[in-house]
C-alpha positions in Angstrom: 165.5 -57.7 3.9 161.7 -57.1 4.5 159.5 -54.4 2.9 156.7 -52.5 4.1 154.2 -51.0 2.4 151.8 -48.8 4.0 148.2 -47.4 2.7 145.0 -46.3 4.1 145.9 -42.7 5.0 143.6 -39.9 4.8 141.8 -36.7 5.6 139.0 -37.7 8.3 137.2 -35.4 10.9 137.3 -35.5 14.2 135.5 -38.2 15.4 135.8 -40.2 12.3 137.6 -43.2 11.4 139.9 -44.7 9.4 141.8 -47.7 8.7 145.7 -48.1 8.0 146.8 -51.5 6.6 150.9 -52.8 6.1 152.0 -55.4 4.1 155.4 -56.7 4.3 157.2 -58.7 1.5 160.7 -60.4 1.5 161.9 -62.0 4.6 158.8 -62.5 6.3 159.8 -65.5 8.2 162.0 -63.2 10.3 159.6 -61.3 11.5 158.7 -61.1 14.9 155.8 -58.8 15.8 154.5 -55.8 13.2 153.5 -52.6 14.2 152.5 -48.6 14.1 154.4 -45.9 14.7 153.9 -41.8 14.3 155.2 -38.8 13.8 154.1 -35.6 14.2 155.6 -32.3 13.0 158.4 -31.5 15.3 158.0 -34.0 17.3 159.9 -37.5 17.8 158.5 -40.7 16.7 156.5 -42.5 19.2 155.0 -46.2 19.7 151.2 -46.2 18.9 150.5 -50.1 18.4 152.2 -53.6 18.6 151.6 -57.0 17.3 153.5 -60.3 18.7 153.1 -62.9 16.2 151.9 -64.9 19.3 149.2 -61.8 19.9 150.4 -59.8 22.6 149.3 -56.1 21.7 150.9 -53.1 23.3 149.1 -50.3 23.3 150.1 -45.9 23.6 148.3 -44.6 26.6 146.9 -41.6 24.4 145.3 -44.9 22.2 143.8 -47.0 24.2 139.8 -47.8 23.7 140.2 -46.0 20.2 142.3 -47.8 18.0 142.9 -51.4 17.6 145.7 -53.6 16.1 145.4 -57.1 14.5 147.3 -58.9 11.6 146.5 -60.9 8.7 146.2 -64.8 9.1 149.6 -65.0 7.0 151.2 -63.1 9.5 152.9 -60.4 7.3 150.0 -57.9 7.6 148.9 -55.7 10.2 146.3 -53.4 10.6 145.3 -50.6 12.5 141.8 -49.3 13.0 141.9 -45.6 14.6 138.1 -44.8 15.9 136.9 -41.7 17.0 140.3 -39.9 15.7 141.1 -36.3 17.5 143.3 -33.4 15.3 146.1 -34.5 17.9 146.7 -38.1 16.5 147.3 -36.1 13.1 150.8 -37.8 11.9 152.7 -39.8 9.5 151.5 -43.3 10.2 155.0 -45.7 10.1 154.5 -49.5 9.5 157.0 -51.4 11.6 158.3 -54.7 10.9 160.8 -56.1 13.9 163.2 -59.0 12.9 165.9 -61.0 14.5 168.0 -58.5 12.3 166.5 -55.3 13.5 163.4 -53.2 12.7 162.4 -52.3 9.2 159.8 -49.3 8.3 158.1 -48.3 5.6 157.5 -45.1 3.9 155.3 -43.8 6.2 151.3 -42.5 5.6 150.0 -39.0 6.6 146.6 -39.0 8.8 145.3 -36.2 9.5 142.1 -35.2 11.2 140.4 -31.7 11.3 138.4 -30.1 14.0 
């Protein structure tokens, strides 16, 4: 089993920044690659950032240039830094943990930027 715990959510303006961070307990040797997911009302969850723990990032089109992923130095972090936010990447933030066994998320944190 592996945890998530996600925090870092907020209210920011448009054009604003803010920074999500995920740290993952339990099986952390199993862990392949962390990263972000979200979901906006009434509408599907969708990719936004991922982490290899060899470095490869994969990146949303609708992302690219604004936010960036990295992870900790112990490996069972990841971060996400969202710059110049626009109302449409309002969402619940999901951390996402993938393992030989499957993926495991956490609880999820809302983001949501005003115009």
């Amino acid at each position: 089993q592996v945890q998530l715990v996600e925090s870092g959510g907020g209210l920011v303006q448009a054009g604003g920044s803010l920074r999500l961070s995920c740290a993952a307990s339990g099986r952390i040797f199993s862990i392949n690659g962390m990263g972000w997911y979200r979901q906006a009302p009434g509408k599907q969850r969708e990719l936004v950032a991922t982490m290899s723990n060899g470095g490869i990032t994969n990146y949303a089109d609708s992302v690219k240039g604004r936010f960036t992923i990295s992870r900790g130095t112990a490996k069972n972090t990841v971060y996400l830094q969202m710059n110049s936010l626009k109302p449409e990447d309002t969402a619940v933030y999901y951390c996402n943990g993938e393992t030989t066994w499957g993926n495991y998320w956490g609880q999820g944190t809302q983001v949501t930027v005003s115009s």
